[in-house]
C-alpha positions as CSV (number, residue, x, y, z in Angstrom):
1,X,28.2,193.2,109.0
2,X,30.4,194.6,111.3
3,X,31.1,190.9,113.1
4,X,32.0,188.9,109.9
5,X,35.3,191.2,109.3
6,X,36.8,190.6,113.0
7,X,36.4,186.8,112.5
8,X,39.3,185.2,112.7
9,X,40.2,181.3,112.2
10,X,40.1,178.8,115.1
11,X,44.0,178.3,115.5
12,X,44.9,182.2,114.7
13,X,47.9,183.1,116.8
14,X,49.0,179.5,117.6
15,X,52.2,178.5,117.0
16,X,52.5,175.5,114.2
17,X,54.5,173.6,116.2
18,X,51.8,172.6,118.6
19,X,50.7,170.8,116.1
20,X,53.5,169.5,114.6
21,X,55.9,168.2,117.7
22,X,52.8,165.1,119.1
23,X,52.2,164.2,115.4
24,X,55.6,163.9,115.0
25,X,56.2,162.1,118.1
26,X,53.1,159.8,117.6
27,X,55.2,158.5,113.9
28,X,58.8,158.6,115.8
29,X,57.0,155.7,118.0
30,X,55.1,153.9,115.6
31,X,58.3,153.5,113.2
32,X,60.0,152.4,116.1
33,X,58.1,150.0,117.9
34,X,57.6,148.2,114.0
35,X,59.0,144.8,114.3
36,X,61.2,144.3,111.2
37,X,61.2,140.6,109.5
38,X,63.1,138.6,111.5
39,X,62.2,135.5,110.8
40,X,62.4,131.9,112.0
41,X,65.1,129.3,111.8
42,X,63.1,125.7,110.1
43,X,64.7,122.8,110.3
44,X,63.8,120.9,106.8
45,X,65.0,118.0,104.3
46,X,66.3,118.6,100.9
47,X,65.2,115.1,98.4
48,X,64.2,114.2,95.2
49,X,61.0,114.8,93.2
50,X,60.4,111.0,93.7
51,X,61.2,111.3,97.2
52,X,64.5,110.1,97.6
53,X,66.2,111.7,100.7
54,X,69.6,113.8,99.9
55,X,69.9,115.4,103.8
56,X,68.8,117.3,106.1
57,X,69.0,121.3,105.8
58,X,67.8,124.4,108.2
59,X,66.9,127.8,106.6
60,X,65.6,130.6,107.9
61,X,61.5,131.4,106.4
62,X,60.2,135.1,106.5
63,X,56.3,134.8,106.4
64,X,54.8,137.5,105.6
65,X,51.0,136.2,105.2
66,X,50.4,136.5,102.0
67,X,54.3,135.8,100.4
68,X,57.4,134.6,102.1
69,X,61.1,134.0,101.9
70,X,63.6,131.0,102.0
71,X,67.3,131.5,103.1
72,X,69.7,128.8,102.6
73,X,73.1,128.7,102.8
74,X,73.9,128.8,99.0
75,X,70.1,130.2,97.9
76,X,67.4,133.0,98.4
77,X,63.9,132.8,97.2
78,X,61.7,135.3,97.4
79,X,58.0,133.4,96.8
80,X,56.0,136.8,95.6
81,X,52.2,136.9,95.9
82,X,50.8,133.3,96.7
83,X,47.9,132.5,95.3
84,X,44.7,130.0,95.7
85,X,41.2,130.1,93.8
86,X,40.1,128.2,97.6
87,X,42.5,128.3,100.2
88,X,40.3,125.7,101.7
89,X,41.1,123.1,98.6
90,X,44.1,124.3,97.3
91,X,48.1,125.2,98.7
92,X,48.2,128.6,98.5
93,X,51.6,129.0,95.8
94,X,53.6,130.9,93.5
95,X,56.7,130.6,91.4
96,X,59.5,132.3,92.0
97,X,62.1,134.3,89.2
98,X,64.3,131.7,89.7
99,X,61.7,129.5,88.3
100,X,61.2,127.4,92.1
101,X,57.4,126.3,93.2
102,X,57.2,128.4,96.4
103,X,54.1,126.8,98.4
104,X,52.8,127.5,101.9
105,X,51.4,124.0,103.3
106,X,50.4,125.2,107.0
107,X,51.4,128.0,109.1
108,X,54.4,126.8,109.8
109,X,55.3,124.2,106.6
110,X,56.9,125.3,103.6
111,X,57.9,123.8,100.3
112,X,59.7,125.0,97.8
113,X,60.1,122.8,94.5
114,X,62.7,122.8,91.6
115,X,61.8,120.5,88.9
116,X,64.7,121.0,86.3
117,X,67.0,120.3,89.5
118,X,65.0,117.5,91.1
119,X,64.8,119.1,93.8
120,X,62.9,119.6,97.3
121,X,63.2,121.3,100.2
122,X,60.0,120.9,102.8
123,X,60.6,123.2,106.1
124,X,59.0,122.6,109.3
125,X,59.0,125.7,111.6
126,X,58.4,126.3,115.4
127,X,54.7,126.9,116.0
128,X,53.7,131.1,116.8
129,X,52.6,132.1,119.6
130,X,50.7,135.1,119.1
């Protein structure tokens, strides 16, 4: 029995900040290299619900997959979770707090709908390259 009280753990004697200094290092790098949301400026038209044409507007859309952002110059919606029972048959959406109809309509189209306001804005933005 002699051998089992002169075992010692695997890392005895090491210093803890061999371990600590690469993890550390490793999560200094990842948080760096983490793009932020930047964004993309759309250029879009603001018209009726009936399609009547009030103008021409650019904002700037965050996409974030599965939610995005609109930034005009008077107005920021935030879209929350979008949602479709088939994203094959149906535009993935979601309304807003401020009560707007947030839809995504492609990759890079966006619509966002205010009914009490008559109001529509459709974006259309770059295409990604990924």
């Amino acid at each position: 029995m002699r051998w089992q009280e002169s075992k010692r753990p695997l890392c005895a004697g090491l210093n803890p900040a061999i371990f600590a200094v690469p993890l550390l290092t490793a999560l200094a790098l990842l948080t760096g290299c983490s793009s932020g949301e930047k964004g993309m400026v759309c250029e879009g038209q603001a018209q009726t619900l009936d399609g009547r044409v009030l103008g021409n507007v650019q904002g700037k859309i965050v996409d974030r997959f599965t939610s995005f952002s609109v930034t005009v110059p008077d107005l920021t919606l935030n879209s929350g979770p979008l949602h479709s029972a088939d994203r094959q048959k149906y535009v993935p959406a979601a309304v807003t707090p401020e009560g707007w109809l947030a839809m995504r309509l492609s990759d890079t189209r966006f619509m966002v709908v205010n009914a009490p306001q008559d109001k529509v804005l459709t974006f259309n933005c770059p295409s990604r390259s990924i």
